[in-house]
C-alpha positions as CSV (number, residue, x, y, z in Angstrom):
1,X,13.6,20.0,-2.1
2,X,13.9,18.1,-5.5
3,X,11.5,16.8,-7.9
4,X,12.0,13.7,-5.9
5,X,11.1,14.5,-2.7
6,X,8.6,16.9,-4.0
7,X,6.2,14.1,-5.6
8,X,7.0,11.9,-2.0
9,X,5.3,14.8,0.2
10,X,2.5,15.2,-2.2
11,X,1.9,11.3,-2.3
12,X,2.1,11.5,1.5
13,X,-0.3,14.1,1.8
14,X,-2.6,13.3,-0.9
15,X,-2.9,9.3,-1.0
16,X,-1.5,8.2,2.3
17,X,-4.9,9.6,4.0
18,X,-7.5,7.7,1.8
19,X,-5.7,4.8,1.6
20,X,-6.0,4.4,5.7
21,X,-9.7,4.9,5.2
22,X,-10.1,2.6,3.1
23,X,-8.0,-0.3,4.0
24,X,-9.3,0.0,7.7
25,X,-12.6,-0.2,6.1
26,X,-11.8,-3.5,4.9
27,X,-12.1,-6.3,6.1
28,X,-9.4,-8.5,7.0
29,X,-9.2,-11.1,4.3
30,X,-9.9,-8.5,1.7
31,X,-7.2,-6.1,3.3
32,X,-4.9,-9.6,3.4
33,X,-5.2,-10.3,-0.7
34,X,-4.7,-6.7,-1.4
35,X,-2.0,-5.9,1.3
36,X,-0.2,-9.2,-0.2
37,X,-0.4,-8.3,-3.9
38,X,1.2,-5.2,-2.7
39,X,3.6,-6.8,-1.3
40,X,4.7,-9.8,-3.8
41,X,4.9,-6.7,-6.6
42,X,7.3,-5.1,-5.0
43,X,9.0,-8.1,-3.8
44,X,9.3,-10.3,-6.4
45,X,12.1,-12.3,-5.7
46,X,10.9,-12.9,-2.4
47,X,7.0,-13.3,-2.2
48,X,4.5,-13.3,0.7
49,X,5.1,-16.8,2.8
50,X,2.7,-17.9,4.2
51,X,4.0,-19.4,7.3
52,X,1.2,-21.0,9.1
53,X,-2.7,-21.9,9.0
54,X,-3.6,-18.4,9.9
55,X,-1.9,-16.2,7.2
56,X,-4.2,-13.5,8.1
57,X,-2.8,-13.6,11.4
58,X,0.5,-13.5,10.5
59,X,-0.4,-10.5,8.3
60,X,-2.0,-8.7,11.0
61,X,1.4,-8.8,13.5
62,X,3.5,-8.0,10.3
63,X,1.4,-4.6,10.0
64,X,1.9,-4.3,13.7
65,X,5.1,-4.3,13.0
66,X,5.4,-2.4,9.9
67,X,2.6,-0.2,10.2
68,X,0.8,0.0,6.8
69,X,3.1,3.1,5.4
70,X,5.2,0.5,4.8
71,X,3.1,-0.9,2.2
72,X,1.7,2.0,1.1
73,X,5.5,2.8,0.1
74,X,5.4,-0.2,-1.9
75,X,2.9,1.2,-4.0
76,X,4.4,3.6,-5.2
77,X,7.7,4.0,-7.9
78,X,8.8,7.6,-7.7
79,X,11.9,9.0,-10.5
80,X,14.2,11.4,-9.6
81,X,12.1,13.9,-11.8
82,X,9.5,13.5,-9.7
83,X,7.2,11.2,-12.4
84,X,5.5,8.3,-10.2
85,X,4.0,5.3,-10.7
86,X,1.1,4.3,-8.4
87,X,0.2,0.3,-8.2
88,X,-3.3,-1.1,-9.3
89,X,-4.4,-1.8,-6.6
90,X,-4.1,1.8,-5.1
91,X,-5.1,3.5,-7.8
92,X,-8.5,1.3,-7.7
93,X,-8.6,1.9,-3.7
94,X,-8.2,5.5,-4.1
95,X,-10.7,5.9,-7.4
96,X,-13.7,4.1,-4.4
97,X,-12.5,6.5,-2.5
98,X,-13.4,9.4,-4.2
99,X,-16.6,8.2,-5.8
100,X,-18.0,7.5,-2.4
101,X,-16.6,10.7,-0.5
């Protein structure tokens, strides 16, 4: 395994479970602005549309779809030597986390 894939497993085994807690703890216009911010970081050429007059709605079927490892991949900027970069937002999320558990 390389450094790589190293820091991905320990991301996945470390983060990915308080960030479920946490986000399904949320409710869904919080989870929207924070899944969104997520999103338009990583995306920044092509930004969260909001399509209709329920963009909570729409966000809810796109994590249907996507399932919310899909953001919390976006959250994330790993190096080949294994350094990472974890987003704002998740490092806040994950810092409630562990001063309430």
């Amino acid at each position: 395994m390389n450094n790589e894939d190293f820091s991905w497993a320990y991301i996945h085994g470390y983060y990915y479970p308080k960030f479920l807690i946490m986000i399904k703890n949320m409710l869904w216009d919080e989870r929207y602005e924070f899944l969104k911010a997520i999103y338009n970081d990583k995306n920044k050429d092509n930004l969260w549309e909001e399509r209709s007059e329920n963009p909570i709605q729409d966000m809810m079927e796109y994590v249907a779809r996507k399932e919310y490892f899909h953001f919390f991949c976006m959250g994330f900027t790993v190096f080949e030597d294994g350094r990472y970069i974890v987003h704002e937002q998740i490092r806040e999320l994950i810092w409630r986390y562990n001063n309430n558990h």
